[in-house]
Backbone as numpy.savetxt, mean C-alpha at the origin, in Angstrom:
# Nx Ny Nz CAx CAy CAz Cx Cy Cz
1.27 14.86 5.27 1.30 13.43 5.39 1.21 13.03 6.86
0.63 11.75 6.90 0.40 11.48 8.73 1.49 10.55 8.60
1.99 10.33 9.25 3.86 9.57 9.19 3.18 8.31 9.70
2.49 7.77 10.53 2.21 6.24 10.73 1.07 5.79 9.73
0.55 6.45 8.94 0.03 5.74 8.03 0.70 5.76 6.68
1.98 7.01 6.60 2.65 6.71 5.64 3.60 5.18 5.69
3.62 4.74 6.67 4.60 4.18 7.32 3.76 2.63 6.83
2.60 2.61 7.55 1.92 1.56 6.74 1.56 1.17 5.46
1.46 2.72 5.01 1.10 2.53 3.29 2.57 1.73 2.69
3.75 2.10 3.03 4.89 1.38 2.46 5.20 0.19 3.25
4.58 0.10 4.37 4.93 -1.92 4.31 3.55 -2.13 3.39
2.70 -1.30 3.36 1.55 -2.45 2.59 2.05 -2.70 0.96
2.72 -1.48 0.32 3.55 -1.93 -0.92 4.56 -2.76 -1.03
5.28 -2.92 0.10 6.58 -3.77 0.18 6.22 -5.19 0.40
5.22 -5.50 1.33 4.26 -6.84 1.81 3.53 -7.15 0.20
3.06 -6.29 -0.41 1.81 -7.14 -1.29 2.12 -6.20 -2.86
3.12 -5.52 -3.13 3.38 -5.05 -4.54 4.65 -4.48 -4.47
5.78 -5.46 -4.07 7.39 -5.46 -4.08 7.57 -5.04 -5.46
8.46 -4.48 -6.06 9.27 -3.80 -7.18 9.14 -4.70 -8.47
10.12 -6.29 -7.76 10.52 -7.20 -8.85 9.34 -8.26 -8.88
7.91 -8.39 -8.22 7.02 -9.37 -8.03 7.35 -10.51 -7.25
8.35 -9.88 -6.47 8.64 -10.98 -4.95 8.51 -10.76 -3.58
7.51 -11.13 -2.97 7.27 -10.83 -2.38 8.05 -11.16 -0.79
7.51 -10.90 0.35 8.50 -10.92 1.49 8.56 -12.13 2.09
7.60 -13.09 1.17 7.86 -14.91 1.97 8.91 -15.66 0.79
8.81 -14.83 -0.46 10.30 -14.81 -0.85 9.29 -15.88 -1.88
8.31 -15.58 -2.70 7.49 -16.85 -3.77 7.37 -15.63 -4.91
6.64 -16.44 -6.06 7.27 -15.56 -7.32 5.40 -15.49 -7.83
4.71 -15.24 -6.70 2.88 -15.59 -7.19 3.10 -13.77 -7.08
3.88 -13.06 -7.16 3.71 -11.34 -7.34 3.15 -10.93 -5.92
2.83 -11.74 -4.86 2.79 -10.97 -4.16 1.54 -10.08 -3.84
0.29 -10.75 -4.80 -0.84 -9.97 -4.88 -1.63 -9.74 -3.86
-1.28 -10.96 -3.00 -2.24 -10.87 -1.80 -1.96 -12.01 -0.69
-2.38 -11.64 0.41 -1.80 -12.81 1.95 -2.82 -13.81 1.58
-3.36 -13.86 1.01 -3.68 -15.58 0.55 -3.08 -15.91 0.23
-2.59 -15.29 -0.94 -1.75 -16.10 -2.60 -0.35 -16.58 -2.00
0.21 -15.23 -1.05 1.18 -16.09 0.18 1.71 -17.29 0.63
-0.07 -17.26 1.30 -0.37 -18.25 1.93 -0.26 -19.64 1.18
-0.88 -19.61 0.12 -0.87 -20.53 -0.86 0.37 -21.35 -1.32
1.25 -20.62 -1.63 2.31 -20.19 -2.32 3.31 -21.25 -0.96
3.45 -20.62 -0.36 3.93 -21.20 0.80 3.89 -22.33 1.86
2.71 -22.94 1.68 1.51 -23.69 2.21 1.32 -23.84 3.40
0.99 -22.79 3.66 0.72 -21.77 4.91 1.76 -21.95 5.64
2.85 -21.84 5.28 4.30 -21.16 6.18 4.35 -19.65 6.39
4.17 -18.82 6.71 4.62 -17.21 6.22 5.72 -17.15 6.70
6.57 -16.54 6.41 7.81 -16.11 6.55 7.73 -14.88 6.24
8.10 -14.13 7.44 7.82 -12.37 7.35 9.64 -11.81 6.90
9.33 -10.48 6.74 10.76 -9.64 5.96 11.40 -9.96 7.45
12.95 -9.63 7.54 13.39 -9.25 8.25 13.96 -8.10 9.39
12.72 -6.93 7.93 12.70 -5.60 8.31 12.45 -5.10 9.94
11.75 -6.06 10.42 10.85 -5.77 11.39 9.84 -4.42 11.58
9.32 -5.06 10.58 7.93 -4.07 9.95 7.14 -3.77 11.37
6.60 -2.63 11.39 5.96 -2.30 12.28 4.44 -2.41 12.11
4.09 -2.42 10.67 2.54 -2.80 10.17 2.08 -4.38 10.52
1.32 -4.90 11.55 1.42 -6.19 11.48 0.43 -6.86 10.09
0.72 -8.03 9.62 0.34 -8.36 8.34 -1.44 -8.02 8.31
-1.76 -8.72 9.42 -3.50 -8.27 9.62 -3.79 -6.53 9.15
-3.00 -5.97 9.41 -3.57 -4.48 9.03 -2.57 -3.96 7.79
-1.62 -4.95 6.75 -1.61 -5.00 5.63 -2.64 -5.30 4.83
-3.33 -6.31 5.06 -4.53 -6.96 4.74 -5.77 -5.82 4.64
-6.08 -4.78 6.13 -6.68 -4.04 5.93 -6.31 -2.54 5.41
-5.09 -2.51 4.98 -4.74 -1.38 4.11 -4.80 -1.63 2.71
-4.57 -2.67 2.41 -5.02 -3.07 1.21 -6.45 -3.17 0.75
-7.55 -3.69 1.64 -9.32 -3.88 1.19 -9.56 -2.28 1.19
-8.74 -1.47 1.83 -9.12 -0.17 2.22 -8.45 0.62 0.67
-7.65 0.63 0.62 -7.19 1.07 -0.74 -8.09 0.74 -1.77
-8.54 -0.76 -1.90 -9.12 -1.26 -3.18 -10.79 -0.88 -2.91
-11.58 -0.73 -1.87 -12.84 -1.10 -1.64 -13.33 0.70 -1.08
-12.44 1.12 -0.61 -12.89 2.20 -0.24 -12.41 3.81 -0.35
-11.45 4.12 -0.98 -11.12 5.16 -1.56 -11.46 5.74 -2.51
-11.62 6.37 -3.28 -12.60 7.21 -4.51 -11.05 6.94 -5.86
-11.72 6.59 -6.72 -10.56 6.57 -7.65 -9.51 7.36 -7.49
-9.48 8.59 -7.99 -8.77 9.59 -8.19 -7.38 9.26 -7.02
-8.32 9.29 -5.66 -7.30 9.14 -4.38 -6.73 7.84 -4.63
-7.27 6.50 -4.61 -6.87 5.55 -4.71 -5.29 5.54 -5.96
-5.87 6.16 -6.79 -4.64 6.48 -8.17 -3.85 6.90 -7.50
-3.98 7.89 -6.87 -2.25 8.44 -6.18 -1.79 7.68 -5.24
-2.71 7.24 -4.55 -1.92 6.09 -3.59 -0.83 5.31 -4.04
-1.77 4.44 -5.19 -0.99 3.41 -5.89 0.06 3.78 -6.34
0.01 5.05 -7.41 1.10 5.89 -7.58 2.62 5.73 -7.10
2.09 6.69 -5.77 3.07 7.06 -4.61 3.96 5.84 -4.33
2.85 4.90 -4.12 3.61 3.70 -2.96 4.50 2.33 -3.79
3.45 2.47 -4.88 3.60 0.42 -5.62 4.76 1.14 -6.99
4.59 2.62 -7.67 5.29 2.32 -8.84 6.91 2.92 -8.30
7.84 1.91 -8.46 8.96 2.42 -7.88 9.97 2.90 -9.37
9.28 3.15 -10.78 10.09 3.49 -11.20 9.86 4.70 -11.62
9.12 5.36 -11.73 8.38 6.69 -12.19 8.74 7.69 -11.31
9.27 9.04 -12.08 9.57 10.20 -11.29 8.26 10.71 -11.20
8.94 11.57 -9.61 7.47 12.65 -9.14 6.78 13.25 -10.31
7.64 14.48 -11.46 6.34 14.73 -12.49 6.08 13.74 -13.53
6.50 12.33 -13.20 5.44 11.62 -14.37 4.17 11.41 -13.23
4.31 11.11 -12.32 3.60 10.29 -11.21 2.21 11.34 -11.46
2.86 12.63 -11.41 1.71 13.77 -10.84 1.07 13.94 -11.83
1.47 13.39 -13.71 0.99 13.91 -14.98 0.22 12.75 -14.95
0.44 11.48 -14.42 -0.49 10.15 -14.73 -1.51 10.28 -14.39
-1.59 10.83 -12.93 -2.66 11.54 -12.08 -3.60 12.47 -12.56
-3.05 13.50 -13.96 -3.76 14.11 -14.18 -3.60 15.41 -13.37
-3.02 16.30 -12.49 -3.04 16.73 -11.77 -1.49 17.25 -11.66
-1.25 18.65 -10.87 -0.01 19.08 -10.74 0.16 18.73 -9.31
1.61 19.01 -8.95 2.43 18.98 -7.59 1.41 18.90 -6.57
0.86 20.02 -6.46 0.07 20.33 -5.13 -1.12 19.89 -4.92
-1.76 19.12 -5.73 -2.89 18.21 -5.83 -2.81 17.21 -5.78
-1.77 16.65 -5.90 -1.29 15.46 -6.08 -1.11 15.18 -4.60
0.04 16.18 -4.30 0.10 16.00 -2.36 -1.10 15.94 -1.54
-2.07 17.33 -2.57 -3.21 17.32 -1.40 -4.15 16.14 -1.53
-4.18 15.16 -2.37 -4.55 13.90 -2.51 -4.43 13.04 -1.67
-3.26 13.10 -1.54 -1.79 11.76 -0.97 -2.35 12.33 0.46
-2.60 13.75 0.86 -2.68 13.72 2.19 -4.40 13.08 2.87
-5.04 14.07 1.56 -6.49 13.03 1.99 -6.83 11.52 2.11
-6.00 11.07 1.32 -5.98 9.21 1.15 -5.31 9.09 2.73
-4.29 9.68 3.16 -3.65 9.45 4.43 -5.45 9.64 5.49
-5.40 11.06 5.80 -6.97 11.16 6.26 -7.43 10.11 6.32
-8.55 9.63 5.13 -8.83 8.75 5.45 -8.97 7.42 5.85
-7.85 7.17 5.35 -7.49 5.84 6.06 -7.14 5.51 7.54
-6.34 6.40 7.67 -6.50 6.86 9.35 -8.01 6.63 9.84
-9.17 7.54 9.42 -10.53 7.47 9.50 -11.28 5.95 9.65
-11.37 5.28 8.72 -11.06 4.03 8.39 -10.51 2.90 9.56
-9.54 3.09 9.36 -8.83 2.18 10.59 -9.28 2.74 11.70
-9.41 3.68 12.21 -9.82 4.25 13.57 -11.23 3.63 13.91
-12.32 3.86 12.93 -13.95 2.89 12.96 -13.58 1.64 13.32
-12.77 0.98 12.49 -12.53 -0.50 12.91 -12.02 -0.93 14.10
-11.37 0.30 14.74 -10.18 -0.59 15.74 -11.71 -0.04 16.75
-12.48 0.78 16.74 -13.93 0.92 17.43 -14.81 0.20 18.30
């Protein structure tokens, strides 16, 4: 795992697919996306108090990057990993299709590339 993009992958679940469908400006639209936020709010944002280190702009692009550019399979474990907070590791890895160590070696390629990804952009 690359630890600063793990790091982003969980504000991007906590920012835009919280547990209970509330999101961190504290509105009940699930949280699907920094529009719906936006919307929701009418254009107030009100950030967590966490002091997230992901700034929301590159929630935004961890998210188009998850949805637009990952290959299913990877994208599945992402989602997996990060958004389902109630599922144990071997359901996670059986949903997947896949045992323990494929599952990781997944989770680490989705890390890869996104790293990859963001690195072109910040270019």
């Amino acid at each position: 795992m690359i630890k600063p993009i793990d790091e982003m992958l969980r504000t991007w679940a906590a920012e835009l697919h919280p547990p209970n469908g509330v999101g961190s400006a504290g509105n009940a639209s699930g949280g699907s996306n920094v529009i719906a936020m936006l919307m929701a709010t009418r254009g107030n944002l009100t950030r967590s108090t966490a002091g997230a280190r992901c700034p929301l702009d590159r929630t935004a692009d961890i998210e188009l990057i998850v949805n637009k550019h990952l290959p299913p399979p990877i994208e599945r474990v992402v989602r997996l990993h990060y958004t389902d907070y109630d599922m144990s590791d071997p359901m996670k890895w059986e949903a997947c299709g896949c045992g323990r160590t494929q599952y990781y070696q997944r989770l680490h390629l989705a890390h890869a590339a996104i790293a990859e990804i963001l690195l072109r952009r910040a270019a």
